[in-house]
N, C-alpha and C positions, 0 to 999 in steps of 0.2 A: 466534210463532216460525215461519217457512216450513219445513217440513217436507222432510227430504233423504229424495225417493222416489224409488226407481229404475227406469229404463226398463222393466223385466221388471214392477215392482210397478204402473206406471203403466199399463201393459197387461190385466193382469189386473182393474186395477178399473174399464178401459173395459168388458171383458167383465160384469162380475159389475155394473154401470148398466145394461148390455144387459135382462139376465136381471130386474133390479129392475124395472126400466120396463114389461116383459113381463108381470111378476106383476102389477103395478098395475091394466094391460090388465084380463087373466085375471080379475081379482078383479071391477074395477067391471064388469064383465061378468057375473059370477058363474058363470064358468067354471074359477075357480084349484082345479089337481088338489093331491092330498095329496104329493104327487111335486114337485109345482113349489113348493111353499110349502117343504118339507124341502131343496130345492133354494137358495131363497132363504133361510131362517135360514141354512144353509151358508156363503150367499157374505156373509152378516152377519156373520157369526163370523171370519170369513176377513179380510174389511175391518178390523175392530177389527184384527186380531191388526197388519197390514200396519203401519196409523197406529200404531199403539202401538212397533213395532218403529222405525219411522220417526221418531218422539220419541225415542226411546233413543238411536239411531244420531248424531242432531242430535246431541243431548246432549254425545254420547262424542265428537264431533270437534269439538263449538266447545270443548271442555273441553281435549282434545288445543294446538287451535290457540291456545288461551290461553297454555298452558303453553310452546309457540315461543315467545311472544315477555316472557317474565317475565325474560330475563337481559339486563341491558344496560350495553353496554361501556362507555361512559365512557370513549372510545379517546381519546389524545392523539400529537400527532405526536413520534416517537422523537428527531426534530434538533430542532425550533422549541421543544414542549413544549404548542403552540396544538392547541386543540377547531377553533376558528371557520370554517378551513381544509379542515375535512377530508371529503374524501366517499366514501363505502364503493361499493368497485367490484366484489368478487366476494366468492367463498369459496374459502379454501383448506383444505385435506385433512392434518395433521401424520401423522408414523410413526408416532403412537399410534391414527390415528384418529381424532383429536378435529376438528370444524369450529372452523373459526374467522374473522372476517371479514376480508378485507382493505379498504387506505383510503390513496387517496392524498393527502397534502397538496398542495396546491394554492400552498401560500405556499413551499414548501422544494422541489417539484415530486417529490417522492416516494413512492413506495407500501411499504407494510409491511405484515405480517399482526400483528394484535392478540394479545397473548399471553395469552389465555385463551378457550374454548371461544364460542359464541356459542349455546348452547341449553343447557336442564338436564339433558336425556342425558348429554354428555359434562362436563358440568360438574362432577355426580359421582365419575366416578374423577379427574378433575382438581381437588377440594378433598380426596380422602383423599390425594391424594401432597401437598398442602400440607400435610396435617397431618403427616405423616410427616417431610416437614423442618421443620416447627414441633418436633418430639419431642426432632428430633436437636439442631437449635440448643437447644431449653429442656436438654437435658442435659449443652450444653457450659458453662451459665451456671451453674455449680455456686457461683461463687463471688460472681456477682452478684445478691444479691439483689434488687433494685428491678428490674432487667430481666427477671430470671426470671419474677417474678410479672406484670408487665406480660405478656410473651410468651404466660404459661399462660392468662392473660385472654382474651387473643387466640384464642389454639389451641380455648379450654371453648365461645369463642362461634363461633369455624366450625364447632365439631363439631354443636352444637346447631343450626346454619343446615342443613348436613349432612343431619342427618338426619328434618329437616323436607322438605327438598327430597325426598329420599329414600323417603318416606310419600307425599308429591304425585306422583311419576313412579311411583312401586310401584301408586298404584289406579289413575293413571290408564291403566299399562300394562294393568292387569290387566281394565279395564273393557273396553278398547280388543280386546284379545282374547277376552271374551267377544262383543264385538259380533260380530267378524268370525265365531266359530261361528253365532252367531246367523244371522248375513249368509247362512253355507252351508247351514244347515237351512232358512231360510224361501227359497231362492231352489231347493229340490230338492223344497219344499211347493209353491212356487206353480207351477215346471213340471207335476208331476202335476196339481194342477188345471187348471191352465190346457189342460191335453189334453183333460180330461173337460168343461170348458166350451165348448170347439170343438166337440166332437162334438156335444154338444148343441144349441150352434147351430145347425150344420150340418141336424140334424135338423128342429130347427124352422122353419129358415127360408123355407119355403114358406111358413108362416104368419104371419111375421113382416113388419110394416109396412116401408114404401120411405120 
C-alpha cells in the first residue's frame, strides 16, 4: 500500500536519514557519542511513529473514498425511460442540501437531476423521510391488508439498509476525525522537532561530509 506522507513528514525524514547516516559514520569510526546515539533512537522512534500514522491515515481515506462511491444511481431518463443514453454531466445542490447527479439524455436531448442523493451522507436523511412516508401510507392501508403487509415489508427492510449504512458512515466519520486530530498533533510534534534537528545540523555541519 503506498503510504500518504506528507510534505512536512517527508521533510523531517530527510533530516532524521541526515542524522542515521551521520551516526553510521560516527560508529564505524568509533567515534558515536552517548548524545548522538539518544539522538538517533529519537529520530527511530519518531520514524515509526510518522509511518504508522501514515498507514492509519491511508486507511482512513481509501475507506472514506470507498464509502463515495457504494451508492449507485441506476438513473433512467425521465421522458424515454432508456439507461443507454445517458451521461452524467455535473452535480447539483437540492434545498435540503443533499448532492445529487445530474445527466443528460442524449436520445430525448435533455438533462435532469436524479431524484435521490448520490453519496451515503446525504443518503441517510433521505431514506428516513422515506420511511416517514412509508409510515404515513402503511397507516392509510388500514383496510388493505395484502398491501399493508407488503408495504411494512418494504419499510422493515429500508429501515434495516438504514441503519447499516448508518453504522458504516458513524465509524467511518468518527475514524476520519480521529485521524485529523491525529493529523494536528503529529504535524505540531514534527515542527518542534524538526527545529531541534536543524539546529543540530546546523551545528554540525562543519563536520559533515559534502
Amino acid at each position: 500500500m503506498k503510504q500518504n506522507i506528507t510534505e512536512n513528514e517527508r521533510e523531517v525524514i530527510k533530516l532524521i536519514s541526515f542524522f542515521k547516516k551521520r551516526g553510521e559514520r560516527l560508529a564505524a569510526e568509533g567515534t558515536l557519542t552517548q548524545e548522538h546515539q539518544e539522538l538517533n533512537a529519537a529520530c527511530e522512534r519518531l520514524t515509526e511513529k510518522i509511518y504508522s500514522h501514515a498507514d492509519f491515515r491511508q486507511q482512513v481515506l481509501e475507506k472514506h473514498n470507498t464509502l463515495k462511491g457504494i451508492i449507485e444511481d441506476h438513473a433512467q431518463c425521465p421522458s424515454c425511460g432508456k439507461v443507454d443514453q445517458l451521461k452524467k454531466t455535473t452535480v447539483a445542490t437540492n434545498e435540503l442540501g443533499w448532492k445529487s447527479n445530474r445527466y443528460k439524455c442524449r436520445r430525448c436531448n435533455i438533462e435532469f437531476t436524479w431524484n435521490r442523493p448520490n453519496n451515503p451522507w446525504d443518503m441517510i436523511p433521505f431514506l428516513e423521510l422515506c420511511l416517514q412516508e412509508l409510515d404515513t401510507n402503511i397507516a392509510s392501508l388500514e383496510t388493505e391488508e395484502e398491501l399493508r403487509a407488503r408495504a411494512q415489508e418494504a419499510r422493515d427492510h429500508m429501515a434495516v439498509s438504514l441503519e447499516q449504512l448508518r453504522a458504516a458512515i458513524t465509524s467511518a466519520d468518527t475514524e476520519k476525525l480521529q485521524m485529523e486530530e491525529q493529523d494536528k498533533e503529529m504535524a505540531r510534534m514534527l515542527h518542534e522537532f524538526k527545529k531541534y534537528l536543524m539546529i543540530e545540523k546546523i551545528k554540525m555541519e562543519p563536520f559533515s561530509e559534502n
